[in-house]
PDB file with one MODEL, atoms N, CA, C and O in Angstrom:
MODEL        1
ATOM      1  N   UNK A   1      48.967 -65.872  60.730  1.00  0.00           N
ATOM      2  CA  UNK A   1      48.336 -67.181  60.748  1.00  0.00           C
ATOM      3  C   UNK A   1      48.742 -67.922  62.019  1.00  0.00           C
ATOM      4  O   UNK A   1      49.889 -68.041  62.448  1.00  0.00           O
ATOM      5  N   UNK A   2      47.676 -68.374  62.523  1.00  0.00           N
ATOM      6  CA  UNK A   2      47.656 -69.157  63.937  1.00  0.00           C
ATOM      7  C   UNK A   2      48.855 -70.830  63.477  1.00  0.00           C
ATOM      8  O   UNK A   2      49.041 -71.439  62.423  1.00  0.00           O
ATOM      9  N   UNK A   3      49.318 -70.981  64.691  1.00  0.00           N
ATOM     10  CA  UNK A   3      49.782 -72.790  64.530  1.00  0.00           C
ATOM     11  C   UNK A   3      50.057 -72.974  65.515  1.00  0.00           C
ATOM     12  O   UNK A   3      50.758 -72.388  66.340  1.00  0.00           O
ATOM     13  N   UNK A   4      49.023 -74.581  65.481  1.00  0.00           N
ATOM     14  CA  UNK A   4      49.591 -75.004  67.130  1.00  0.00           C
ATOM     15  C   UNK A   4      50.890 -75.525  67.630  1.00  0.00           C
ATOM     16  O   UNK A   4      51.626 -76.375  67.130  1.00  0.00           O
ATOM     17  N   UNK A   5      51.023 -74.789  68.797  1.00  0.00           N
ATOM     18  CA  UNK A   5      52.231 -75.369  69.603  1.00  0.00           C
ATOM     19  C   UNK A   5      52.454 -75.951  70.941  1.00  0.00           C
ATOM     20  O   UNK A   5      51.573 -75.671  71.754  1.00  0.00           O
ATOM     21  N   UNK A   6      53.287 -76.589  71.306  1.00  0.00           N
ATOM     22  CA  UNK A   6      53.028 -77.464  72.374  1.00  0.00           C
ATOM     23  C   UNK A   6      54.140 -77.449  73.394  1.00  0.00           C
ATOM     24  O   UNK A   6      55.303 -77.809  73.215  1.00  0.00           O
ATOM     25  N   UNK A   7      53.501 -76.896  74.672  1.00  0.00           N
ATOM     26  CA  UNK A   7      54.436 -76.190  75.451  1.00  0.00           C
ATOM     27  C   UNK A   7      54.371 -77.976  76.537  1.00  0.00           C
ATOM     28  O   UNK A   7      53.732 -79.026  76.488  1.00  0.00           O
ATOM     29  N   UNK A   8      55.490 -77.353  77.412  1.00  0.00           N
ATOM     30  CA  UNK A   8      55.800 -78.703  78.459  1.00  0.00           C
ATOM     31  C   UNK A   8      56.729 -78.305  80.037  1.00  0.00           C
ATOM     32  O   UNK A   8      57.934 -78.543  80.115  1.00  0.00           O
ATOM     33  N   UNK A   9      55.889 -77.643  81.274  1.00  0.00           N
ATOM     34  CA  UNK A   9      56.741 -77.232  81.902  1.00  0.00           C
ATOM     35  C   UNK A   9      57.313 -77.874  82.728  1.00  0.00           C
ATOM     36  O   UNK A   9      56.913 -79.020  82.936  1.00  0.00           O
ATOM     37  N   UNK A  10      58.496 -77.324  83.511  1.00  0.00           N
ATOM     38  CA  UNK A  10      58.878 -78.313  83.891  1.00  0.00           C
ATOM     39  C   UNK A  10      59.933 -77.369  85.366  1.00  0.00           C
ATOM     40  O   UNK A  10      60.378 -76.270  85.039  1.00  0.00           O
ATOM     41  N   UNK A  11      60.219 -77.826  86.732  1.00  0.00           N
ATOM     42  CA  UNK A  11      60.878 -76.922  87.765  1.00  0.00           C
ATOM     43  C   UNK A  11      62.015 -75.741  87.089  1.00  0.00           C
ATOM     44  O   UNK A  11      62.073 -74.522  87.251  1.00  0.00           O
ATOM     45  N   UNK A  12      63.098 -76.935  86.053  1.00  0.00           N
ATOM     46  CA  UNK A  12      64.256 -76.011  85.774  1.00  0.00           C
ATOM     47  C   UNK A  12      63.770 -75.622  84.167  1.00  0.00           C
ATOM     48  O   UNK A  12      64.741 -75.778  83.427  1.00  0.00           O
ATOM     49  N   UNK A  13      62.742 -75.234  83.528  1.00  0.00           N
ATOM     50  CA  UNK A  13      62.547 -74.022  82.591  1.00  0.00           C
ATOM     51  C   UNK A  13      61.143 -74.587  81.868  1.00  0.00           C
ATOM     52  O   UNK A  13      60.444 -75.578  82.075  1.00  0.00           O
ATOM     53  N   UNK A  14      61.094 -73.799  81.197  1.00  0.00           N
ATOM     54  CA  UNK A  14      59.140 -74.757  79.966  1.00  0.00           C
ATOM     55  C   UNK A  14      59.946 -74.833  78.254  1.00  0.00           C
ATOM     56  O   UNK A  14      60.717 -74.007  77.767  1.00  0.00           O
ATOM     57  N   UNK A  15      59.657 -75.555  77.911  1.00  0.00           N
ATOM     58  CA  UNK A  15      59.900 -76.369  77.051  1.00  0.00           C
ATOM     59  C   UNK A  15      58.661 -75.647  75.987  1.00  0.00           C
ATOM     60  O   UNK A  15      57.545 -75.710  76.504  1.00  0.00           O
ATOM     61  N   UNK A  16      58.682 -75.049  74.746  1.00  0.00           N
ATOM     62  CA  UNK A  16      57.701 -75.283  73.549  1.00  0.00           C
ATOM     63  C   UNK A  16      58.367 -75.054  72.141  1.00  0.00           C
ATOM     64  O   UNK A  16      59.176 -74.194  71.789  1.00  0.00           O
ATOM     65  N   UNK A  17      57.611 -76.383  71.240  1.00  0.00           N
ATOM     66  CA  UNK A  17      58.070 -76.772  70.511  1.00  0.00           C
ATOM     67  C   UNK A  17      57.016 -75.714  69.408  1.00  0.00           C
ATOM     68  O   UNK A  17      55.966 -75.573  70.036  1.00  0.00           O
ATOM     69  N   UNK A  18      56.946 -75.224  68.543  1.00  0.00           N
ATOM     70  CA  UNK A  18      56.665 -73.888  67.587  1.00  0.00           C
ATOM     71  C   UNK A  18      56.899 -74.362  66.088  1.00  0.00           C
ATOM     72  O   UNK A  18      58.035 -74.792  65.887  1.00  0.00           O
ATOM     73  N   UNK A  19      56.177 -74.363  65.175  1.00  0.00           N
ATOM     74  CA  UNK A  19      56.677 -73.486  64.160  1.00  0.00           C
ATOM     75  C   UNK A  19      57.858 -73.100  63.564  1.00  0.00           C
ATOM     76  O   UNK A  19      58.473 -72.261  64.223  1.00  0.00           O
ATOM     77  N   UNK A  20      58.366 -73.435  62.546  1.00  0.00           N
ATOM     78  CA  UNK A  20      59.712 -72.576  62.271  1.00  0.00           C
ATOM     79  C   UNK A  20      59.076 -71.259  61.332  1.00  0.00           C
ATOM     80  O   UNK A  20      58.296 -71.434  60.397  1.00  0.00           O
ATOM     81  N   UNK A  21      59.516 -70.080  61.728  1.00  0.00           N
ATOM     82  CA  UNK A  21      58.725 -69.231  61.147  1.00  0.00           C
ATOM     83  C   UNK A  21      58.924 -68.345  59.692  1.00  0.00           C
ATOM     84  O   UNK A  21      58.413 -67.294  59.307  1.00  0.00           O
ATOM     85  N   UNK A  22      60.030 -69.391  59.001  1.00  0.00           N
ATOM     86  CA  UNK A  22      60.616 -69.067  57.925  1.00  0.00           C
ATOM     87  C   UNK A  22      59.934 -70.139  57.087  1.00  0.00           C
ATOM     88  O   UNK A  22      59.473 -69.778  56.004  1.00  0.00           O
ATOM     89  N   UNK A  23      59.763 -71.919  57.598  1.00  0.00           N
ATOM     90  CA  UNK A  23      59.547 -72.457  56.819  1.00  0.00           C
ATOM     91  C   UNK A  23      58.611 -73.728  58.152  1.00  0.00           C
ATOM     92  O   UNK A  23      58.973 -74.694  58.823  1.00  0.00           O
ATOM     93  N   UNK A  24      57.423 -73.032  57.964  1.00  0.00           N
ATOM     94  CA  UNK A  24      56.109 -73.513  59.230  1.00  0.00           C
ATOM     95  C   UNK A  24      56.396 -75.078  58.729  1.00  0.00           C
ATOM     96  O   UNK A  24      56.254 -75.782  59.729  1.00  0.00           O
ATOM     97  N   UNK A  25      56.653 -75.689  57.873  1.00  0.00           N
ATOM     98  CA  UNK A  25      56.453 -77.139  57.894  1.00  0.00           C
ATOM     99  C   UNK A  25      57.852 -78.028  59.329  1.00  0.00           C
ATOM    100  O   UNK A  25      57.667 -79.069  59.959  1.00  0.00           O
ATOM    101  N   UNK A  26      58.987 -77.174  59.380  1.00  0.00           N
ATOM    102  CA  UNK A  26      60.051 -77.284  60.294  1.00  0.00           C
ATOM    103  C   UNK A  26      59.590 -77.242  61.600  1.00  0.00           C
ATOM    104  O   UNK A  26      58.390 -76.979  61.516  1.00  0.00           O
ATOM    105  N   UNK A  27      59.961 -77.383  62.958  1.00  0.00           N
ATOM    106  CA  UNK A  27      60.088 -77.088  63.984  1.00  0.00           C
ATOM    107  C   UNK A  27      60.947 -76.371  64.858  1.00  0.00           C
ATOM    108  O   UNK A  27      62.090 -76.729  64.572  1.00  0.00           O
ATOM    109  N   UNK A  28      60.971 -75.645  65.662  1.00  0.00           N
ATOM    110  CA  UNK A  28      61.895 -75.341  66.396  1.00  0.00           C
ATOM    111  C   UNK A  28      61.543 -75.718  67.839  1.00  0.00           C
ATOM    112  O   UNK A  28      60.379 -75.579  68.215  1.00  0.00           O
ATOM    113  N   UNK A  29      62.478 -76.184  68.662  1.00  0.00           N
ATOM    114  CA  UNK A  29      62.666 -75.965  70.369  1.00  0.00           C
ATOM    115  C   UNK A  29      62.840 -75.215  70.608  1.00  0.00           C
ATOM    116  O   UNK A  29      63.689 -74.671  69.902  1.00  0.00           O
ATOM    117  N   UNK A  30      62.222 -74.263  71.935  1.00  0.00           N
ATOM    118  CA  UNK A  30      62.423 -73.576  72.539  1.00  0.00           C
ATOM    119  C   UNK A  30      62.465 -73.827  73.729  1.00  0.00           C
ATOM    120  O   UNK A  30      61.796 -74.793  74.096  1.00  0.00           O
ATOM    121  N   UNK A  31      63.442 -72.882  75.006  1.00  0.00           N
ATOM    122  CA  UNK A  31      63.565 -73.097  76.138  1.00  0.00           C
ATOM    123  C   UNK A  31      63.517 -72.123  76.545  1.00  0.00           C
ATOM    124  O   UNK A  31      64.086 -71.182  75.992  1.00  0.00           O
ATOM    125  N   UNK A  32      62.556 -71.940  78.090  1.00  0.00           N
ATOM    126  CA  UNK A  32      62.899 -70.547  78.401  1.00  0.00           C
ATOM    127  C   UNK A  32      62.954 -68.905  77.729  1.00  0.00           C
ATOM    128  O   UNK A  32      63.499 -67.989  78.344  1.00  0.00           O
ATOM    129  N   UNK A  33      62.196 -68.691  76.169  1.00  0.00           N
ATOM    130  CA  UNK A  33      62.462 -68.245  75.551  1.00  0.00           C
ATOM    131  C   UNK A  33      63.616 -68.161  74.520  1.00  0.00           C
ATOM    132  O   UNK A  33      63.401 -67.623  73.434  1.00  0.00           O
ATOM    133  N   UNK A  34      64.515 -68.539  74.742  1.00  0.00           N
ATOM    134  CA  UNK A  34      65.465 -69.047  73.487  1.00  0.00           C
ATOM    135  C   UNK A  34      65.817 -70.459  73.068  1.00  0.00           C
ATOM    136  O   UNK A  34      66.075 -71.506  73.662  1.00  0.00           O
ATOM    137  N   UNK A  35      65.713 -70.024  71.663  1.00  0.00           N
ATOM    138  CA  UNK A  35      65.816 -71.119  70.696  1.00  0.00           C
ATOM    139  C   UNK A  35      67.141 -72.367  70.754  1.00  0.00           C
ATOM    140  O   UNK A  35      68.320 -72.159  70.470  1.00  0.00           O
ATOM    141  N   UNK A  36      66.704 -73.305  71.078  1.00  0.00           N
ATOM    142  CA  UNK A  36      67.446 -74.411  70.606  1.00  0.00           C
ATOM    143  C   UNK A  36      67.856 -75.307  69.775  1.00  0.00           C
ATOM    144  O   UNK A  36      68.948 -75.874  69.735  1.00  0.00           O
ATOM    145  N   UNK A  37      67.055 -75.407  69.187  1.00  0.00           N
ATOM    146  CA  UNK A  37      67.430 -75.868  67.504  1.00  0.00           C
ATOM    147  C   UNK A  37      66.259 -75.920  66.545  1.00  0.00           C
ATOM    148  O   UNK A  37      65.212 -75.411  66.947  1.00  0.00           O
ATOM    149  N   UNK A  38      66.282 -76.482  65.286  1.00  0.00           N
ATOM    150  CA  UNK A  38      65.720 -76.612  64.157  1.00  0.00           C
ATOM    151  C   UNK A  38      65.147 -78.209  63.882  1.00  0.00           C
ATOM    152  O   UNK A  38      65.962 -79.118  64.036  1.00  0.00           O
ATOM    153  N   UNK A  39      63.932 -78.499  63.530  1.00  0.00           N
ATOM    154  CA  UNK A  39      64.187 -79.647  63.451  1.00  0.00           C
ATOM    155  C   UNK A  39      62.924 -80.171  62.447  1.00  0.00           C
ATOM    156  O   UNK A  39      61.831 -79.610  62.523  1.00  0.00           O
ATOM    157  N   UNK A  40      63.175 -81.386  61.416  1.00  0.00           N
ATOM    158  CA  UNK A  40      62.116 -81.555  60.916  1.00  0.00           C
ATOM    159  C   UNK A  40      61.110 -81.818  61.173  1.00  0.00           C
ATOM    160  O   UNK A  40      60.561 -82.029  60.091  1.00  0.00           O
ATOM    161  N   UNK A  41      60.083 -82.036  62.323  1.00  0.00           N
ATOM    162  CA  UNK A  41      59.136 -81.928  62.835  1.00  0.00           C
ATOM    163  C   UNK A  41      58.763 -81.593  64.270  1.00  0.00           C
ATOM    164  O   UNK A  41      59.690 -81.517  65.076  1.00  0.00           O
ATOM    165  N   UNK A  42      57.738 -81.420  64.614  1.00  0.00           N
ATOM    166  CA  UNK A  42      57.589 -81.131  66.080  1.00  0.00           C
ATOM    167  C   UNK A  42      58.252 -82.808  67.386  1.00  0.00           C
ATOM    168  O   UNK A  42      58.956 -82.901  68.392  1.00  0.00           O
ATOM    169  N   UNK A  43      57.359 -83.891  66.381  1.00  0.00           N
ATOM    170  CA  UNK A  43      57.925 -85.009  67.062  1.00  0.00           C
ATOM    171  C   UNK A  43      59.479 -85.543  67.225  1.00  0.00           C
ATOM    172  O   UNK A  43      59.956 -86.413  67.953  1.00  0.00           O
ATOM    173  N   UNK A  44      59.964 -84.826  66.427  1.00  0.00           N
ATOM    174  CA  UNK A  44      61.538 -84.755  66.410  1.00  0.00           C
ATOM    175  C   UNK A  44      62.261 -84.011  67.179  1.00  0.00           C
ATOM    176  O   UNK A  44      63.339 -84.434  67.596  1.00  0.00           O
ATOM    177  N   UNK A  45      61.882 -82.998  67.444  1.00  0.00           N
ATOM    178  CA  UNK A  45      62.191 -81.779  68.555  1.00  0.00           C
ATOM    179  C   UNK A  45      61.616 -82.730  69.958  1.00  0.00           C
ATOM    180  O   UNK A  45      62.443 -82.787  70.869  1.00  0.00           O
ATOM    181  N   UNK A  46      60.478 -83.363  70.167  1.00  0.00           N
ATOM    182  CA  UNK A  46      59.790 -83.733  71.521  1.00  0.00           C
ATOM    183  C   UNK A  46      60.601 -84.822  71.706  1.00  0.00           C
ATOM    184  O   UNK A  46      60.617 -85.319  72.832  1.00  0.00           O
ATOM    185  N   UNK A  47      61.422 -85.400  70.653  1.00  0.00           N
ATOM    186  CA  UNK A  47      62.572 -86.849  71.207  1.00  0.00           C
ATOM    187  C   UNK A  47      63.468 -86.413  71.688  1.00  0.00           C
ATOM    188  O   UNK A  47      63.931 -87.124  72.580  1.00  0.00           O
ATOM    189  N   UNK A  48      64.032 -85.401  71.483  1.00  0.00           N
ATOM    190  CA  UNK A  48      65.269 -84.444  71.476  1.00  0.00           C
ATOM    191  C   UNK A  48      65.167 -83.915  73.047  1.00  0.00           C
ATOM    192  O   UNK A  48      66.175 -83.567  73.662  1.00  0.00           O
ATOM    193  N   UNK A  49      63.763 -83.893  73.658  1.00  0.00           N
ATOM    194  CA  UNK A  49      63.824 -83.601  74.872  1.00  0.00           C
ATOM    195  C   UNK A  49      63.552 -84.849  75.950  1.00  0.00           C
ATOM    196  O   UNK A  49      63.827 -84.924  77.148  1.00  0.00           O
ATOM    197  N   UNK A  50      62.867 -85.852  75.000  1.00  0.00           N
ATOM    198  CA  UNK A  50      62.869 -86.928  75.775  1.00  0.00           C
ATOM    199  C   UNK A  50      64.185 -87.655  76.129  1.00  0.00           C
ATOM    200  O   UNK A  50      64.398 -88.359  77.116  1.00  0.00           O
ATOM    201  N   UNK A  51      65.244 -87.253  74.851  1.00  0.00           N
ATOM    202  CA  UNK A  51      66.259 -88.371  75.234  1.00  0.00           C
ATOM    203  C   UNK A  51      67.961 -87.109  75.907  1.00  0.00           C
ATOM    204  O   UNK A  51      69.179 -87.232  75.773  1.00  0.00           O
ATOM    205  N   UNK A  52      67.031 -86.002  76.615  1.00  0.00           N
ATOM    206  CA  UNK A  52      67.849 -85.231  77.032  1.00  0.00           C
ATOM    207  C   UNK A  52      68.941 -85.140  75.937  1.00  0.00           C
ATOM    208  O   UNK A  52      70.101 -85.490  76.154  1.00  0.00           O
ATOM    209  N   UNK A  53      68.369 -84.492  74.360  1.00  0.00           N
ATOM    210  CA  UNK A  53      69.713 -84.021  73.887  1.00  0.00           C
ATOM    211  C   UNK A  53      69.420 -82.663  73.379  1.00  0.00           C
ATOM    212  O   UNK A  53      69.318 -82.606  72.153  1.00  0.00           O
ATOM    213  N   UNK A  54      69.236 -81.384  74.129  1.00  0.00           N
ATOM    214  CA  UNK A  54      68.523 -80.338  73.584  1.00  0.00           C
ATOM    215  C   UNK A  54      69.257 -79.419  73.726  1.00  0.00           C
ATOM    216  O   UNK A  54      68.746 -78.399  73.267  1.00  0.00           O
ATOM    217  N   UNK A  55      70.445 -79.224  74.237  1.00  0.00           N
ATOM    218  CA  UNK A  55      71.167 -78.573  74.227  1.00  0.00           C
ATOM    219  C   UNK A  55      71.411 -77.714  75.350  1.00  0.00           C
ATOM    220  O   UNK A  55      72.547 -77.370  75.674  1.00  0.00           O
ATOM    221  N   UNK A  56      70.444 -77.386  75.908  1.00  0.00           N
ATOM    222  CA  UNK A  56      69.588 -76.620  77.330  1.00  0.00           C
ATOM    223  C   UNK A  56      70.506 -77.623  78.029  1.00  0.00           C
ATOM    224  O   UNK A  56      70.130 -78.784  77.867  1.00  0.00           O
ATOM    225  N   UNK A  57      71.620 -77.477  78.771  1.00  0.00           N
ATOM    226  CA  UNK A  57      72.345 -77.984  79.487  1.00  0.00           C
ATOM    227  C   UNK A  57      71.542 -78.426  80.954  1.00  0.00           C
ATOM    228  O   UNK A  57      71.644 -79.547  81.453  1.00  0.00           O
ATOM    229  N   UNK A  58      70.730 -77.313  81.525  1.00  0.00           N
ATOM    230  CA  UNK A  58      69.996 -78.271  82.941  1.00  0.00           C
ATOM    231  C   UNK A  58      69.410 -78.813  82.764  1.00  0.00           C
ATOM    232  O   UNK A  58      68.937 -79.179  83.840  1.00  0.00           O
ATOM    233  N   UNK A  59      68.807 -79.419  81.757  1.00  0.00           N
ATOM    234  CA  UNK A  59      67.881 -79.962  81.203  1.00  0.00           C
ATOM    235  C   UNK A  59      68.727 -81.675  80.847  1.00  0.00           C
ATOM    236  O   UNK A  59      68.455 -82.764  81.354  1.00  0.00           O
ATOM    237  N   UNK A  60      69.548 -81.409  80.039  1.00  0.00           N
ATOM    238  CA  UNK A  60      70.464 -82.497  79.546  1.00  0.00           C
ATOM    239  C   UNK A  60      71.183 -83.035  80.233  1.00  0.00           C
ATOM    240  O   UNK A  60      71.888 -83.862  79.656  1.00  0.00           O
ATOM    241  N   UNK A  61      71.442 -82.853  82.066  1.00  0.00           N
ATOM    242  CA  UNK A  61      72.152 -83.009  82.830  1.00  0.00           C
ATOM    243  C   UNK A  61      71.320 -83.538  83.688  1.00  0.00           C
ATOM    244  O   UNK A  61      71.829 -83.846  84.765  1.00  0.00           O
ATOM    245  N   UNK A  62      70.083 -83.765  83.542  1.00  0.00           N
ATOM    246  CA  UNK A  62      68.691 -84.015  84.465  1.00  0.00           C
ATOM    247  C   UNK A  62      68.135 -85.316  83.935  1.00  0.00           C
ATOM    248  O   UNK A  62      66.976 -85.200  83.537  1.00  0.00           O
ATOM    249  N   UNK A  63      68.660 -86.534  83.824  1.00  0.00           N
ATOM    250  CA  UNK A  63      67.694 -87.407  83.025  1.00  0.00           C
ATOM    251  C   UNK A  63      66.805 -88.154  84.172  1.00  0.00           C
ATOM    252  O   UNK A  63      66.273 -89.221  83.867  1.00  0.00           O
ATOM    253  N   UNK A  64      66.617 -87.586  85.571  1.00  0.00           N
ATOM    254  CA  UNK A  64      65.714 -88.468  86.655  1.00  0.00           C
ATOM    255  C   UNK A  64      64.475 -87.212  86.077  1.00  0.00           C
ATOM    256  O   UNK A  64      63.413 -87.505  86.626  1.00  0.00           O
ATOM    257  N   UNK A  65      64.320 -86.142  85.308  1.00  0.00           N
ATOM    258  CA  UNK A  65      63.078 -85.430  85.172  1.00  0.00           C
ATOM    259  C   UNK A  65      63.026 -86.015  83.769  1.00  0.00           C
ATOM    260  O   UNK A  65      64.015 -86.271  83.083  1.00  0.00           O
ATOM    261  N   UNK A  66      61.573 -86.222  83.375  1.00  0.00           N
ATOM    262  CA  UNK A  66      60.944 -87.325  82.206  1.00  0.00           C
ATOM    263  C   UNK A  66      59.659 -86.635  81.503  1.00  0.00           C
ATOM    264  O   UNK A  66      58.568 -86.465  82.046  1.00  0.00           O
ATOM    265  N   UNK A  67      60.007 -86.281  80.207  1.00  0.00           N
ATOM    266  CA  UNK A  67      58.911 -85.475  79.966  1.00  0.00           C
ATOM    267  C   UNK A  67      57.628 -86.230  79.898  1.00  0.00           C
ATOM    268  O   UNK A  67      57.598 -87.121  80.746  1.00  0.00           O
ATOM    269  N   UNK A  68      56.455 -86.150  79.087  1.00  0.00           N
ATOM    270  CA  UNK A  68      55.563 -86.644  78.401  1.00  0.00           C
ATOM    271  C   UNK A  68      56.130 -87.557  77.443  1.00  0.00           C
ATOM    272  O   UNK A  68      56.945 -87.164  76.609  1.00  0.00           O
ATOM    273  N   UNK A  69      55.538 -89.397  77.552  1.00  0.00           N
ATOM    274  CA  UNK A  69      56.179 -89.858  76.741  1.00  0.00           C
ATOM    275  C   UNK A  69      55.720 -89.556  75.310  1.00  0.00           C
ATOM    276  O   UNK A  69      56.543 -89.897  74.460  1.00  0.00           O
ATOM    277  N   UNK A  70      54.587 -88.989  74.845  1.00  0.00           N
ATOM    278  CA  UNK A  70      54.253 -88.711  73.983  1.00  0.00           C
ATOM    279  C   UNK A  70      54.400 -87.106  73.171  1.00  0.00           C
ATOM    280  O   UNK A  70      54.507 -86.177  73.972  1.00  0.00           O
ATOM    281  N   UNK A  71      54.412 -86.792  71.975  1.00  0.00           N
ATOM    282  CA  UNK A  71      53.860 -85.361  71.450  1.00  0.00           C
ATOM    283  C   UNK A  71      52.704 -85.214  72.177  1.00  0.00           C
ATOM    284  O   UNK A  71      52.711 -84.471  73.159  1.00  0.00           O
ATOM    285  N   UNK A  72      51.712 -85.806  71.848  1.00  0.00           N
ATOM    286  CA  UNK A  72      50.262 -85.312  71.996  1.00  0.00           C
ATOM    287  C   UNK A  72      50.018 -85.303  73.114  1.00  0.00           C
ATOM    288  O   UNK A  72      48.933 -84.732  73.234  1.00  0.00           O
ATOM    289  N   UNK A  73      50.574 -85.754  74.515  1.00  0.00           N
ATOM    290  CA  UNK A  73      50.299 -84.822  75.697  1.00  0.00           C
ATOM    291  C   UNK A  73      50.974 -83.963  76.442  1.00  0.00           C
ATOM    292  O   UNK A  73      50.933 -83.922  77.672  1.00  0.00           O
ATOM    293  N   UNK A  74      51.856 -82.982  75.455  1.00  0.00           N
ATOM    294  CA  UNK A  74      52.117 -82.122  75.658  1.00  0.00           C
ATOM    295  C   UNK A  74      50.768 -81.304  75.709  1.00  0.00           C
ATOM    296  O   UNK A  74      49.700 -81.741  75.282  1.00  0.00           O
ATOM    297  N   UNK A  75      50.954 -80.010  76.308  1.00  0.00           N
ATOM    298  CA  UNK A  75      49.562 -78.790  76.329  1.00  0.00           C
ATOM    299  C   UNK A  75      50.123 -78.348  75.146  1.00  0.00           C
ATOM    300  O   UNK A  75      51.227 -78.079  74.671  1.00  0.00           O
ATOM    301  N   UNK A  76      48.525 -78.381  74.736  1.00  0.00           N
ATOM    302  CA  UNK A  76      48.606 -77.723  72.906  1.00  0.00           C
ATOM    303  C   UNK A  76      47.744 -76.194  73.067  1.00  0.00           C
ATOM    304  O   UNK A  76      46.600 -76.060  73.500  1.00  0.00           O
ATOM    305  N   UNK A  77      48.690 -75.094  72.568  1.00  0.00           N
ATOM    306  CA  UNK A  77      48.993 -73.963  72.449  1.00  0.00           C
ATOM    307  C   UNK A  77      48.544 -73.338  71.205  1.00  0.00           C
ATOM    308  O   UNK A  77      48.974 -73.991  70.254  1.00  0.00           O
ATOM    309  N   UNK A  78      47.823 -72.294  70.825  1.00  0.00           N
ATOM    310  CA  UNK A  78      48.077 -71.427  69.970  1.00  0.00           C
ATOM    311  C   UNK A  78      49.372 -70.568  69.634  1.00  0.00           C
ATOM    312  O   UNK A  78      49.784 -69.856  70.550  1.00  0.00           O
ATOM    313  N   UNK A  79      50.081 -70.550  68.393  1.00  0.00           N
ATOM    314  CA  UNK A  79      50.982 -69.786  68.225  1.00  0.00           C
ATOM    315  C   UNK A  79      50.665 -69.056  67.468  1.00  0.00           C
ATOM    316  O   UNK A  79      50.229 -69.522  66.415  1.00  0.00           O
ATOM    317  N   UNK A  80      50.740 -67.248  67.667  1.00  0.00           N
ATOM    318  CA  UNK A  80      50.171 -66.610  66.503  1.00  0.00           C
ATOM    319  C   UNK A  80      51.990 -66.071  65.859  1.00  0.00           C
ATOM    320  O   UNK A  80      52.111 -65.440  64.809  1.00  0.00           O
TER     321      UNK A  80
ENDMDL
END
């Protein structure tokens, strides 16, 4: 089953927020291909990168780079 996901790139790695694929109502972050955390929604994961706390250390060490202030303009993705 398809679900959308919403990728966000950026110089030091791309950012997409997915699906948790145990329990699709969850979210997960991803960076670069590995996982950064769990979270109850996608918009919860997209604060988590707005307010540089994602764990992704170049990322969290970078607060002059500013994502999308919103979820919804992130690029929305198919996840199969």
């Amino acid at each position: 089953m398809a679900h959308i996901a919403y990728r966000f790139r950026t110089d030091i790695g791309t950012f997409v927020i997915r699906a948790e694929r145990h329990d699709p109502r969850r979210a997960e972050l991803w960076v670069n291909g590995e996982c950064c955390g769990s979270y109850v929604n996608a918009r919860k994961a997209a604060s988590s990168v707005r307010s540089h706390a994602t764990g992704f250390e170049r990322w969290d060490a970078a607060p002059h780079l500013q994502p999308p202030a919103k979820l919804k303009e992130w690029q929305q993705v198919l996840d199969f």
